[in-house]
C-alpha positions as CSV (number, residue, x, y, z in Angstrom):
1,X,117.0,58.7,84.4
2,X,118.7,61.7,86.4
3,X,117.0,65.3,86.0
4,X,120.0,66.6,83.8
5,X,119.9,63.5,81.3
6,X,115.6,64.3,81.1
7,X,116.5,67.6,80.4
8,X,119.1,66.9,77.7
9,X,116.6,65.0,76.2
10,X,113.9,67.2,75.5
11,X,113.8,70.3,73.1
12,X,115.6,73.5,73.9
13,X,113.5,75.3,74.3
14,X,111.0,73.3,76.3
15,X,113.7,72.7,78.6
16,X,114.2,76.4,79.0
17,X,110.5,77.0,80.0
18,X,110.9,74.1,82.4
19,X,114.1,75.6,83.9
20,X,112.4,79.1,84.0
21,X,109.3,77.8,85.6
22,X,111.8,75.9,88.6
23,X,113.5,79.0,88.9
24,X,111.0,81.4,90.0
25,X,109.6,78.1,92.0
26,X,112.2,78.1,93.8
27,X,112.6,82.1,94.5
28,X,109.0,81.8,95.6
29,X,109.8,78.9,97.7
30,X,113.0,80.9,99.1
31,X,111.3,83.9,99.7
32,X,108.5,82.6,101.7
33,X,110.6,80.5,104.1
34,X,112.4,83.5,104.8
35,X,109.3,85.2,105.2
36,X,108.1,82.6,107.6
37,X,111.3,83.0,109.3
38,X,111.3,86.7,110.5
39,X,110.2,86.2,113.7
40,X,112.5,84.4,116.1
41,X,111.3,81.3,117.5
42,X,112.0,79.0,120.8
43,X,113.8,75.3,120.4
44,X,116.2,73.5,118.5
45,X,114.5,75.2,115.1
46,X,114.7,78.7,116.2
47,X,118.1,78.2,117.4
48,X,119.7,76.8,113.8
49,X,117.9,79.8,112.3
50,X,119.6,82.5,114.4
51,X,122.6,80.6,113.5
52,X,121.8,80.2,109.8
53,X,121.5,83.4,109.7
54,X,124.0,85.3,111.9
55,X,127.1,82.3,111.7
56,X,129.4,83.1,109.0
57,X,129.2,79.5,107.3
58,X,125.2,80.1,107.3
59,X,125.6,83.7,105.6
60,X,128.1,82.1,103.2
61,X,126.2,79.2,101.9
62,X,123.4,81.5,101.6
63,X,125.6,83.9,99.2
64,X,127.0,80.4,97.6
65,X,123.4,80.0,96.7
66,X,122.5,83.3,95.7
67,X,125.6,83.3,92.9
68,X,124.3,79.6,91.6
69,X,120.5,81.2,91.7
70,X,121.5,84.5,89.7
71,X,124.4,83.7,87.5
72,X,125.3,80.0,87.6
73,X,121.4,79.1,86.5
74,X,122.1,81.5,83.3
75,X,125.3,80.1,83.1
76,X,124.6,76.6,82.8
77,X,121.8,77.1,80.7
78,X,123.8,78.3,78.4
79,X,126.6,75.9,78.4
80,X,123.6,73.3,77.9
81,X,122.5,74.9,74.6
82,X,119.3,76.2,75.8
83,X,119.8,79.9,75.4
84,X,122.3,82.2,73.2
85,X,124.7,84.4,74.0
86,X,122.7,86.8,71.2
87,X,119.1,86.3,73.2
88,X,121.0,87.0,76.5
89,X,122.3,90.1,74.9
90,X,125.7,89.5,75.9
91,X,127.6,89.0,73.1
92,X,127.1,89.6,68.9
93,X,125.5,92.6,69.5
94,X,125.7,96.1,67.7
95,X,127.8,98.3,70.1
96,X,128.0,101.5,68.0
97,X,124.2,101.9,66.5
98,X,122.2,101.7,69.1
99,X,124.7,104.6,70.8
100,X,122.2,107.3,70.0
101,X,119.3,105.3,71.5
102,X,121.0,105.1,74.5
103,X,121.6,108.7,75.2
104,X,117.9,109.4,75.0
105,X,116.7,106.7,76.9
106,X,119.6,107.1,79.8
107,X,119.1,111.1,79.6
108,X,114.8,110.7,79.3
109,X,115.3,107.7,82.4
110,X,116.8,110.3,84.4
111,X,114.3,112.7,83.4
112,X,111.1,110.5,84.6
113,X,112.7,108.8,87.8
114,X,113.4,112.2,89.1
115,X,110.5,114.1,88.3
116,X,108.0,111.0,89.6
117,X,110.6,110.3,92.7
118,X,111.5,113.5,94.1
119,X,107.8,114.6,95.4
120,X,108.1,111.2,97.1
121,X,111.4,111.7,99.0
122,X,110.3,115.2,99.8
123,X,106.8,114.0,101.0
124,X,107.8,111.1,102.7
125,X,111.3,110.7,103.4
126,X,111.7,107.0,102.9
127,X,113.8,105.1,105.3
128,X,113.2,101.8,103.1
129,X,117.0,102.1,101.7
130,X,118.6,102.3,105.2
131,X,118.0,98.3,105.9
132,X,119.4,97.1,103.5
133,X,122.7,97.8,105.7
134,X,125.0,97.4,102.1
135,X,127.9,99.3,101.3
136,X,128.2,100.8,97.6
137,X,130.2,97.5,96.4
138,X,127.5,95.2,98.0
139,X,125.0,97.0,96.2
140,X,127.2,96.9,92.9
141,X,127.3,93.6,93.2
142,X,123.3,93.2,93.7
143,X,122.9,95.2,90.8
144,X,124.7,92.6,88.7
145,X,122.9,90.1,90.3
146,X,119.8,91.8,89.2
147,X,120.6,92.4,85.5
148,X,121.4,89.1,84.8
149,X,118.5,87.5,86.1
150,X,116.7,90.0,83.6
151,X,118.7,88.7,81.3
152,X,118.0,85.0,81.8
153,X,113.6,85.8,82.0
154,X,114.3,88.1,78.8
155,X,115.9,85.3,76.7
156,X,113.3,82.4,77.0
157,X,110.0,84.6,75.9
158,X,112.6,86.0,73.5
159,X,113.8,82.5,71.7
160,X,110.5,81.0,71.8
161,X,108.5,84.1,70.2
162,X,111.5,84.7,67.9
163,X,110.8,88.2,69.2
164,X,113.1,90.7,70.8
165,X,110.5,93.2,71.3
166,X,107.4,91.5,72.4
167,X,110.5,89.1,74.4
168,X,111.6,91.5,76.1
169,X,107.9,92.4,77.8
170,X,107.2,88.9,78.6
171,X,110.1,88.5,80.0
172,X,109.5,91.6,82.3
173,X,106.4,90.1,83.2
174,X,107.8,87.2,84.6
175,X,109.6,89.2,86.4
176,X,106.9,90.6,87.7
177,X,105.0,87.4,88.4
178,X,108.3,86.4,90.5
179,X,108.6,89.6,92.4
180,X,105.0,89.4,93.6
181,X,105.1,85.8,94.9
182,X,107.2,87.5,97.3
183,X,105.2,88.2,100.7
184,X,108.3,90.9,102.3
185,X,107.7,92.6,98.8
186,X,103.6,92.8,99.3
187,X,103.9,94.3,102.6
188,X,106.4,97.1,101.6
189,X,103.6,97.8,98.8
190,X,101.5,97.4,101.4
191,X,102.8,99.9,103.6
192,X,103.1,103.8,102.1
193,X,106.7,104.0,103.8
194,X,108.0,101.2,102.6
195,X,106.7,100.9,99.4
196,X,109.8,103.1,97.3
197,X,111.9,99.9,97.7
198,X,109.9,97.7,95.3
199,X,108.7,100.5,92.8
200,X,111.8,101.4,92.6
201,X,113.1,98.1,91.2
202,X,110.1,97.8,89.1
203,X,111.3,101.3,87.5
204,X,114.8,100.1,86.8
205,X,113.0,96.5,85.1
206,X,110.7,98.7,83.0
207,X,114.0,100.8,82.5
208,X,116.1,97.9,81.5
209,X,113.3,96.8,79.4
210,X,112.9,99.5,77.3
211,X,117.3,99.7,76.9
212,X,117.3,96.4,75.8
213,X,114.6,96.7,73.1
214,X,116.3,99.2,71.3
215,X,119.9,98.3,71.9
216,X,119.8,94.4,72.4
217,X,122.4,95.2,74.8
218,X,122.2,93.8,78.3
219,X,126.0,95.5,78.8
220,X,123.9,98.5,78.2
221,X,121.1,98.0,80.5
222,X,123.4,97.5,83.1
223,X,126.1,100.5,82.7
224,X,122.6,102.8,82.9
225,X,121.0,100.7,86.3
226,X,124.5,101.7,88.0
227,X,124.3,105.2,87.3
228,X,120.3,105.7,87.6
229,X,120.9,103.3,91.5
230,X,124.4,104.6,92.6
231,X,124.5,108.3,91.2
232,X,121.3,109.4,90.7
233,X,119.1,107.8,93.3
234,X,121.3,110.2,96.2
235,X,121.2,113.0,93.9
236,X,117.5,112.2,93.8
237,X,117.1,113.4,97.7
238,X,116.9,109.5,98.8
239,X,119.1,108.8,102.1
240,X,122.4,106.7,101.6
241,X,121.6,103.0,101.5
242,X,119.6,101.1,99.0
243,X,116.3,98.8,98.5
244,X,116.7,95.1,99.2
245,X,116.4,93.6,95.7
């Protein structure tokens, strides 16, 4: 029996949780290699490294896999039947209601980020955002990325609690739980400098969050992460550039 006709077999929804579980597996997995990775090193393994990762073919099989890891995985779990359009927030939603909601939370999200950011930037003028080396459409692009990986940890806690609200948390915390695994994000935590790029994204989840809940709109979330990341985050005093995600 192949992995895709054992996960037909079983329940939706069980194959969801296994899918989830393999996915931040294999970001931990990911992340840690790179991790180990940082430092050059001598031989025939340090030398397909620096090509991996200066070669064009190495850099685009390693975007090939980003897009199957961020939308392709949501994707085919939804062809499959495992999640819904609706849970994803996607499509069926209310466009018009939530409107209001919307307002307030994008106006009181610009509120917060800049009165909690801006004594940081004045204080200690991050340079965090500057490696990242990404233009404005790279980072547009990562911010898509982003949302719908929300997205796809939001829907399983969501279908199996039959729960947008209480979904939507769990599915944050996953988030969470996936970020930390992460050993690049626990030194930039680590370090008082560096530590804006991963609080930063954690604001924009807790943002995104708190959109969806009230407008079950993951269109939503997304049109407010682009103007709180690419309009107000300069405006904010922080230097051109953005966080690595």
């Amino acid at each position: 029996m192949s992995l895709l006709d054992f996960l037909l077999s079983l329940e939706p929804r069980g194959a969801l949780a296994i899918t989830l579980g393999a996915s931040i597996v294999l970001y931990t997995l990911a992340a840690n290699w790179a991790w180990l990775q940082r430092t050059p090193r001598q031989g025939r393994w340090g030398r397909f490294v620096h090509w991996w990762q200066t070669h064009w073919a190495g850099r685009a099989a390693s975007e090939l896999g980003r897009w199957l890891y961020y939308l392709a995985l949501p994707w085919a779990t939804l062809m499959l039947g495992y999640s819904t359009m609706r849970a994803l927030g996607v499509w069926g939603m209310d466009w018009l209601t939530p409107l209001a909601y919307l307002g307030l939370l994008t106006l009181g999200a610009a509120i917060v980020i800049t009165w909690v950011w801006r004594p940081y930037v004045l204080v200690q003028h991050p340079h965090t955002p500057d490696e990242s080396g990404w233009n404005w459409a790279q980072h547009t692009i990562e911010i898509f990325y982003q949302e719908a990986h929300w997205a796809f940890y939001r829907a399983g806690p969501i279908l199996w609690l039959d729960d947008f609200y209480w979904g939507s948390f769990w599915g944050l915390v996953l988030v969470l739980i996936e970020g930390w695994s992460n050993p690049a994000t626990r030194a930039q935590v680590a370090s008082v400098t560096r530590t804006d790029a991963p609080l930063w994204n954690i604001s924009l989840a807790i943002i995104s969050t708190l959109i969806f809940i009230f407008t079950q709109n993951a269109w939503y979330c997304l049109s407010v992460h682009l103007v709180l990341a690419l309009g107000l985050r300069h405006a904010i005093g922080f230097p051109r550039g953005y966080p690595p995600l």
